[in-house]
C-alpha positions, 0 to 999 in steps of 0.5 A: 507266789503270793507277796501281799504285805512285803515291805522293801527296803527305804531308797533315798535319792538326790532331787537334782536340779538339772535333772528336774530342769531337763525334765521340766523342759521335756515336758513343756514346763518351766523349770523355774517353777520347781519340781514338776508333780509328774517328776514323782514317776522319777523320785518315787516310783522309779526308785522302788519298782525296780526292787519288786521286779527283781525280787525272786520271791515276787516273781513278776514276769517283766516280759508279760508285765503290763503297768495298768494305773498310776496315781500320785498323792502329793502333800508337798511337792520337793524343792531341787537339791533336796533329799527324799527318801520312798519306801515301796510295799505290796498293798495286793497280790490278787490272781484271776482268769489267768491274770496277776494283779499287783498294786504297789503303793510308795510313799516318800518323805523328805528331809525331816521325815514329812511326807512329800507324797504316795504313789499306788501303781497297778501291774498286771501280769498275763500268765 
């Protein structure tokens, strides 16, 4: 069951500027100070998490999944309107006591290819 090492496929998305604007607002940030660090859950992860749950061959149980850790490393933060890419891939896939711990790392890159930040989230999944 195992899929340590599984890389998947590049997801590019739009930064879009009246998302980030709302985002900002929702968090008590001032939009005019641009992409906010924590908008990094939206371009990064929410983009590429998504392809782990799904894939048959990782198995991971939605219902029994919990999202034990999240961090961000940021080179540069994206500017709104611009375009950034986020591959995701599994850096572990670790089972004890009847408990699975996976650790999904992303990295995105922007327009040009430079690094714009990496993401490592920890699920555990309860069998």
């Amino acid at each position: 069951m195992g899929v340590e090492g599984k890389t998947y496929p590049a997801v590019t998305s739009a930064i879009e500027p009246e998302r980030v604007a709302a985002f900002a607002r929702a968090i008590g940030a001032d939009p005019a100070e641009g992409v906010p660090p924590t908008y990094a859950a939206v371009y990064s992860l929410g983009v590429t998490a998504p392809q782990l749950f799904e894939d048959a061959e990782a198995a991971v149980d939605f219902a029994k999944l919990l999202h034990a850790d999240q961090e961000f490393e940021w080179d540069r933060h994206p500017k709104p309107g611009e375009t950034v890419t986020s591959q995701g891939r599994v850096v572990s896939d670790i089972s004890r006591r009847g408990m699975r711990f996976l650790t999904f790392e992303t990295h995105t890159t922007g327009e040009g290819g430079s690094s714009v930040c990496r993401s490592r989230a920890l699920f555990v999944i309860r069998s």
